[in-house]
Every structure is written in C-alpha cells, then in structure tokens.
N, CA, C and O of each residue as an XYZ file, in Angstrom:
464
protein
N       3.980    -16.021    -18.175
C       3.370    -15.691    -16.899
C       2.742    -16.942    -16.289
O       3.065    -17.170    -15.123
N       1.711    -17.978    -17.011
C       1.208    -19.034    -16.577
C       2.521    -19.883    -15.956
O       2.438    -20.307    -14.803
N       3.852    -20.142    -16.827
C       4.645    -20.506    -16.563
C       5.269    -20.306    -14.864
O       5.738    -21.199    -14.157
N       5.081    -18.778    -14.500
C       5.984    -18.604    -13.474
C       5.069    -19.072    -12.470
O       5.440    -19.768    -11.525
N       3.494    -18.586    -12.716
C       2.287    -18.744    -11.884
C       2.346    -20.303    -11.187
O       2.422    -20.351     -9.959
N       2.309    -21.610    -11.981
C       2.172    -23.069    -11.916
C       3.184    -23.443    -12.049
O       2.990    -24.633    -11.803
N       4.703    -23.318    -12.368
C       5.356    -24.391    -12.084
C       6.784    -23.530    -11.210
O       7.625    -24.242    -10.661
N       6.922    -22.027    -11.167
C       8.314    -21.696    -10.178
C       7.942    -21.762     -8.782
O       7.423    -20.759     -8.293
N       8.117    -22.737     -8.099
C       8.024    -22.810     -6.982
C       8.332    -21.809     -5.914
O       9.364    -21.139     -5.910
N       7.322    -21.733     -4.943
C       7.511    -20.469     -4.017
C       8.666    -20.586     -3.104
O       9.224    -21.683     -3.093
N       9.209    -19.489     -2.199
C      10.207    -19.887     -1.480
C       9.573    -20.330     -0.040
O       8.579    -19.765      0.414
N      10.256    -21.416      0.647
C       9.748    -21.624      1.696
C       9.702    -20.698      3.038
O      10.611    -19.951      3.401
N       8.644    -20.870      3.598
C       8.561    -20.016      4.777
C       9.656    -19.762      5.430
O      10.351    -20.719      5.772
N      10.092    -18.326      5.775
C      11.247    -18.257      6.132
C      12.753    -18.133      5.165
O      13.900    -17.979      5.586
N      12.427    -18.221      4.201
C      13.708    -18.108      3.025
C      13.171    -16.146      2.583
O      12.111    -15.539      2.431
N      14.443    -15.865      2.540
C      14.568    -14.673      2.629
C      13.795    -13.900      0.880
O      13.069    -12.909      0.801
N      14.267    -14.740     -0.219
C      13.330    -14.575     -1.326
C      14.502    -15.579     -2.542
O      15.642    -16.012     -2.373
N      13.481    -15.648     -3.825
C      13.846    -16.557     -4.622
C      13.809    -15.207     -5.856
O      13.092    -14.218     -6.008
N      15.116    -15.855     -6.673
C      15.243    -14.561     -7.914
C      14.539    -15.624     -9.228
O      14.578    -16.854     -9.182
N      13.953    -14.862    -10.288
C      13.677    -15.961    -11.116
C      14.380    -15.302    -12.689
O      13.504    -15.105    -13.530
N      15.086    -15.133    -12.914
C      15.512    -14.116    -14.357
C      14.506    -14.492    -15.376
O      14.135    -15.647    -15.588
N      14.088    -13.423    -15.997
C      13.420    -13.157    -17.301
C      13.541    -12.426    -18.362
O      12.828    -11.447    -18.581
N      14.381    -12.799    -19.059
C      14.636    -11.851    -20.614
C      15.598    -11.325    -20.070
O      16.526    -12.111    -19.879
N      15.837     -9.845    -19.587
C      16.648     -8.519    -19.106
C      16.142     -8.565    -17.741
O      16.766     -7.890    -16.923
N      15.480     -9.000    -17.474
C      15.023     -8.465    -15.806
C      15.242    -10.065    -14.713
O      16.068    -10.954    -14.919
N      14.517    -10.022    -13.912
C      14.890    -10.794    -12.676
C      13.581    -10.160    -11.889
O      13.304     -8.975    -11.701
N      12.947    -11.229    -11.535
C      11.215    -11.646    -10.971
C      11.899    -11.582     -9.300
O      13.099    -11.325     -9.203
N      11.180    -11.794     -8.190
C      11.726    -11.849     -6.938
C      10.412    -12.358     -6.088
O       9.357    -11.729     -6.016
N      10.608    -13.263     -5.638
C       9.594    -13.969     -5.063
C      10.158    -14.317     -3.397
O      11.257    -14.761     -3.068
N       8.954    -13.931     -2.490
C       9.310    -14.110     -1.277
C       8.151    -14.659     -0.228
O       6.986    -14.595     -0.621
N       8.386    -15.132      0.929
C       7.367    -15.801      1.604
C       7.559    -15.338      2.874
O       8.754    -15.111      3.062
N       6.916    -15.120      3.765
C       7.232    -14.275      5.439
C       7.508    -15.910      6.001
O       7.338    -16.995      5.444
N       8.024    -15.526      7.402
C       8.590    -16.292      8.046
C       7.511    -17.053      8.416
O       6.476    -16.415      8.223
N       7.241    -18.543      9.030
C       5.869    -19.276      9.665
C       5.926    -18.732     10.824
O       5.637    -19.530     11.716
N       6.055    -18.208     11.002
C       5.989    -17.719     12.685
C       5.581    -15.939     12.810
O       5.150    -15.448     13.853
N       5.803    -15.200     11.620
C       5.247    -14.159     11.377
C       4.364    -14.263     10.477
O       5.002    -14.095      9.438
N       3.092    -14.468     10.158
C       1.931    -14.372      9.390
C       1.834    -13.182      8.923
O       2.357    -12.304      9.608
N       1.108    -12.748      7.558
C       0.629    -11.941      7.578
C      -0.309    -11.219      8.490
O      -1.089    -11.806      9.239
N      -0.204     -9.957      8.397
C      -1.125     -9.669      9.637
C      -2.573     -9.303      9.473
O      -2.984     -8.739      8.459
N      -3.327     -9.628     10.472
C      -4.844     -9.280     10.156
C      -4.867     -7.765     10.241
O      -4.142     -7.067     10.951
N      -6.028     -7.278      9.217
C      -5.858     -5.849      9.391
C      -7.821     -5.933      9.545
O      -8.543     -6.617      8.821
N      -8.323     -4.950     10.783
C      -9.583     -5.597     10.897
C      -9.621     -3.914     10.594
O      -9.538     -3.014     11.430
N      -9.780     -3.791      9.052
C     -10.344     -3.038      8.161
C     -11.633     -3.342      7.602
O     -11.974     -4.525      7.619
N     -12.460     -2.430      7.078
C     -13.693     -2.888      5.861
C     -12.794     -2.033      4.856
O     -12.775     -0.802      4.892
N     -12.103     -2.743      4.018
C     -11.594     -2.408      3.039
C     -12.967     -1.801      2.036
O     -12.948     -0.683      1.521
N     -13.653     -2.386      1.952
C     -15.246     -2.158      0.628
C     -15.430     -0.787      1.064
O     -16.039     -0.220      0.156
N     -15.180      0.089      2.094
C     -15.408      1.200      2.037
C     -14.589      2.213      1.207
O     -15.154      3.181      0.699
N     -12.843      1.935      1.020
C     -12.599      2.604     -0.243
C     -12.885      2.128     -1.398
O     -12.957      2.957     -2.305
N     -13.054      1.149     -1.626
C     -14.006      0.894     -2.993
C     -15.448      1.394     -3.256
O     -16.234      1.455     -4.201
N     -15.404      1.702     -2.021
C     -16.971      2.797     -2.635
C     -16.836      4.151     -2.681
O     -17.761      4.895     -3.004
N     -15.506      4.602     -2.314
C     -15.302      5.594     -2.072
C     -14.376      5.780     -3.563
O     -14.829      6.484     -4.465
N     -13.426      5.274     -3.663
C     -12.596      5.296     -5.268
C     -12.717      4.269     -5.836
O     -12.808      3.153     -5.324
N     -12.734      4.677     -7.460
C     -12.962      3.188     -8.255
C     -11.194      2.755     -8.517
O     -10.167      3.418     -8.376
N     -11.484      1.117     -9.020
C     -10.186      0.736     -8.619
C      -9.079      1.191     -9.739
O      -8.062      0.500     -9.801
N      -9.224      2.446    -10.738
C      -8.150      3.257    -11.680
C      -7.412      4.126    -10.329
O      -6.182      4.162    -10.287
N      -8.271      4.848     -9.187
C      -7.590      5.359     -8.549
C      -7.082      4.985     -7.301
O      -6.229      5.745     -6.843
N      -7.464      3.770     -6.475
C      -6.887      3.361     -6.017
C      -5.859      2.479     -6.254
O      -5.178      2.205     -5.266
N      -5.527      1.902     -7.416
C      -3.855      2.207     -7.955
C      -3.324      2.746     -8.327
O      -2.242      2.370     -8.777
N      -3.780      4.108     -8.388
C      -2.904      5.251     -8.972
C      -2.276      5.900     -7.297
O      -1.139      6.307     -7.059
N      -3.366      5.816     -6.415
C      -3.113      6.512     -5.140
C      -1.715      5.221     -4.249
O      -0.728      5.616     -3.629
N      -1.991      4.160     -4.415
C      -1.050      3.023     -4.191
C      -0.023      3.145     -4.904
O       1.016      2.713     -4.404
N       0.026      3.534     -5.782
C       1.465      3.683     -7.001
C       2.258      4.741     -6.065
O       3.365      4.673     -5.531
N       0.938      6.070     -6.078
C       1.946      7.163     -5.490
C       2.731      7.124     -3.925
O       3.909      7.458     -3.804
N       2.195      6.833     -3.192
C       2.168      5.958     -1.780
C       3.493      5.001     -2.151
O       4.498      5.536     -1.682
N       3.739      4.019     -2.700
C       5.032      3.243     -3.060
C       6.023      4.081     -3.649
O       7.067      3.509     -3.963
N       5.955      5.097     -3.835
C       7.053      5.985     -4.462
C       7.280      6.891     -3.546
O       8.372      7.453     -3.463
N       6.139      7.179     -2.639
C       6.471      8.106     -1.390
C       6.268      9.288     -2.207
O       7.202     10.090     -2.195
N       5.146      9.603     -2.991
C       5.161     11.100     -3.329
C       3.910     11.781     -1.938
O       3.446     11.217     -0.947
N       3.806     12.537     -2.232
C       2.574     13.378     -1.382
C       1.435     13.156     -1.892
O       1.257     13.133     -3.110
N       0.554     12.971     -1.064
C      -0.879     12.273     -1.284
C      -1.911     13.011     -0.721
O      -1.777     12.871      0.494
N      -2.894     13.740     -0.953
C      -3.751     14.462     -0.467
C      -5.181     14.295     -0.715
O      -5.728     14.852     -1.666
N      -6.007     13.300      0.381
C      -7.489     13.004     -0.050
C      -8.698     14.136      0.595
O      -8.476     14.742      1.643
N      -9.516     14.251      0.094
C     -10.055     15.495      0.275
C     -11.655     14.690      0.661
O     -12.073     13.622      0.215
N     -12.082     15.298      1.288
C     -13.499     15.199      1.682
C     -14.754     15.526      2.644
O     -14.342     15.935      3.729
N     -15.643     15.489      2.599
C     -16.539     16.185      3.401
C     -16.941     15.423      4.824
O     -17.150     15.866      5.954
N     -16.951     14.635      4.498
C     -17.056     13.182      5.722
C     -16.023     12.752      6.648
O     -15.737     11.576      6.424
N     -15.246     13.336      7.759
C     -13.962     13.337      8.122
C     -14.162     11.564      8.522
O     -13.470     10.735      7.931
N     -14.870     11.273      9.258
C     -14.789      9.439      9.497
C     -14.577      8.873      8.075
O     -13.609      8.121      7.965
N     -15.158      9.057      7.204
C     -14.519      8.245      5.763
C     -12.868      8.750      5.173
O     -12.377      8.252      4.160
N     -12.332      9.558      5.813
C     -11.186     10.614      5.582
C     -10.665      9.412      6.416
O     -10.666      8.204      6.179
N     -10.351      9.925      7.162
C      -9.608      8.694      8.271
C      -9.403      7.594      7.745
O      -8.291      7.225      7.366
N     -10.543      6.869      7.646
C     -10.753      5.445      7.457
C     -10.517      4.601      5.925
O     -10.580      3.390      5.717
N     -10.239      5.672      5.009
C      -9.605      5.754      3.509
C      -7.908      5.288      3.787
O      -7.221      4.280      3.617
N      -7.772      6.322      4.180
C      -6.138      7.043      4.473
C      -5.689      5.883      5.872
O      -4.530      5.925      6.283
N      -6.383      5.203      6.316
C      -5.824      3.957      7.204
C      -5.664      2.971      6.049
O      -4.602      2.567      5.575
N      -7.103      2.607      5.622
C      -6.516      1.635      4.707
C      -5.650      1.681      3.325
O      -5.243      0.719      2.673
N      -5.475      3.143      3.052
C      -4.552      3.194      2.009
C      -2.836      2.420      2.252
O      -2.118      1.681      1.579
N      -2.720      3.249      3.916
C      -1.584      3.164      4.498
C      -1.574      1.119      4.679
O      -0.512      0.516      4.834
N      -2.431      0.667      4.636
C      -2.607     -0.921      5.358
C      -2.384     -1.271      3.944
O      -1.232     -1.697      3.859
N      -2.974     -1.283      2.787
C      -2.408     -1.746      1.795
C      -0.496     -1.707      1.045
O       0.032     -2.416      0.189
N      -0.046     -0.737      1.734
C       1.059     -0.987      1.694
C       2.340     -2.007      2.332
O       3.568     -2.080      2.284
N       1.071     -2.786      3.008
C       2.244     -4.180      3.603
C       2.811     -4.337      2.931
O       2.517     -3.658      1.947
N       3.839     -5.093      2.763
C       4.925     -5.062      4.084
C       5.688     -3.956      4.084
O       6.501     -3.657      4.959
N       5.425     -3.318      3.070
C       6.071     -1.203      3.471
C       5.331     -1.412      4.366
O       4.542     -2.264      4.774
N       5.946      0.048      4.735
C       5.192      1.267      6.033
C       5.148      2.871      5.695
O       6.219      3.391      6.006
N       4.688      3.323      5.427
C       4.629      4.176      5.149
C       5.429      5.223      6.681
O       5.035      5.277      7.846
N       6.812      6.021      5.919
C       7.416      6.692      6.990
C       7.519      7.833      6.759
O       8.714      8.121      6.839
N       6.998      8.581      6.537
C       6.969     10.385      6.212
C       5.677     11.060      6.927
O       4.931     10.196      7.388
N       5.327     12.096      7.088
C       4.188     12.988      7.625
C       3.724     12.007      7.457
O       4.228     11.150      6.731
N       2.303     11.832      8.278
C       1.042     11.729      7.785
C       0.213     12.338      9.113
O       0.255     12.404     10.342
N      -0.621     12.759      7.863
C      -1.754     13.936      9.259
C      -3.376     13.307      7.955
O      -3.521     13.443      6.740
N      -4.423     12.528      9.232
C      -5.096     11.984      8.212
C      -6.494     12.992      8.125
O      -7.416     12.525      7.457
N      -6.661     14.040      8.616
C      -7.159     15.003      8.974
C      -6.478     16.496      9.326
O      -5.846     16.787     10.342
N      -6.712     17.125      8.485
C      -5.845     18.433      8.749
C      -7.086     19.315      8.403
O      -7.750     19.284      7.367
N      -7.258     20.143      9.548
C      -8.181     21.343      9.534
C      -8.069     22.556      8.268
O      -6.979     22.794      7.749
N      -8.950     23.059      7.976
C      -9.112     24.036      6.709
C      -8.250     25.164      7.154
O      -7.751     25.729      6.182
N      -7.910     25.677      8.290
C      -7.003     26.959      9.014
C      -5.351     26.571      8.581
O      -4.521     27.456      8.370
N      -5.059     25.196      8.496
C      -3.885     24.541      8.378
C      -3.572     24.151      7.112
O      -2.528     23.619      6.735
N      -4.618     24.471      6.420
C      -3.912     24.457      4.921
C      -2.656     25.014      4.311
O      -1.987     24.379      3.495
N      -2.372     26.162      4.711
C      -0.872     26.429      4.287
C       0.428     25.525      4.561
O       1.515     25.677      4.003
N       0.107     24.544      5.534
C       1.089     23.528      5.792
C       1.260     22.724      5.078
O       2.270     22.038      5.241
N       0.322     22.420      3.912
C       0.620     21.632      2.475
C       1.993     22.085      2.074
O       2.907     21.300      2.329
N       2.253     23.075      1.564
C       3.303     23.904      0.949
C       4.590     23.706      1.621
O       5.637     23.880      0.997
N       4.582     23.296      3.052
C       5.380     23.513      3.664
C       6.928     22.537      3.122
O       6.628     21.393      3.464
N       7.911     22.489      2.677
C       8.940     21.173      2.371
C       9.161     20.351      3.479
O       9.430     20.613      4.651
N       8.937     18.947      2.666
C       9.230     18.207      4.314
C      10.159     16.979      3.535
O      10.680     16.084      4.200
C-alpha cells in the first residue's frame, strides 16, 4: 500500500485513468480534467458527523454506492434534509439517480413499499 501511495504515479489531469495490477486484481487510478475541478460543495459536512458516527456513515455510503434504498428517520426535518444532501454530495463523482424524496410526510408512508 505505502508502495502504491509514494511511488505509482498519478494520472495526469485529463487522462482518462491509470490501471495498476495487484496479485488477482487491478487498482484504477484517475484524475478529473484541469479545467473541471472538483466541485465545491458549500455543505457543513460536521453536521452529519454529529448526527451519525463514522461506522454508519459508511455503512449508509456503502448502501448509496450500491443503490440499495436508504431511509433516514428523524424528528428535526432541517437536519433530515441537510443529512440526505450531504449523503447524496458524498457520492461524487456518482450521482445518485433513483427516487429521492428527502422528506416524506407520515400520511405517505405506505409509499415506502411501493416497487420502484
């Protein structure tokens, strides 16, 4: 790991990605274009960290990258929102493309169930 960390060189800005093989597998390393930056996300991320410790916000990120169904629950609808934005913002450079309703009223609960 130190190995790949300090001496495999990154791909240059704009190179689409670099493969690095290891054992049975193959590493994949990539760099965005200089002209597309990462993007600023003018989040306070520290608010889901006070809100989940960090076992479940990679468990909720795991599920989110697999695209399963994700359902955060809470009493505070502004921290509801503002969870479930930055959950969705941590998935750069995904996007998250299925439902999302970041607030759904207690009358609308049966729409969980619904197949989508």
């Amino acid at each position: 790991v130190l190995n790949i960390c300090e001496e495999v060189p990154a791909p240059p800005p704009g190179a689409f990605e670099m493969r690095v093989p290891i054992l049975d597998s193959t590493i994949r390393f990539w760099a965005p274009p200089a002209n597309q930056p990462i993007p600023y996300v003018a989040l306070p991320f520290r608010v889901l960290f006070e809100c989940l410790d960090l076992g479940n916000v990679l468990y909720v990120w795991y599920a989110l990258a697999l695209e399963r169904k994700v359902l955060l629950v809470s009493g505070q609808y502004s921290l509801l929102t503002l969870c479930a934005e930055i959950l969705c913002s941590l998935l750069f450079p995904m996007q998250w493309s299925h439902l999302y309703i970041p607030v759904l009223p207690r009358f609308l609960s049966p729409m969980l169930d619904a197949p989508m």
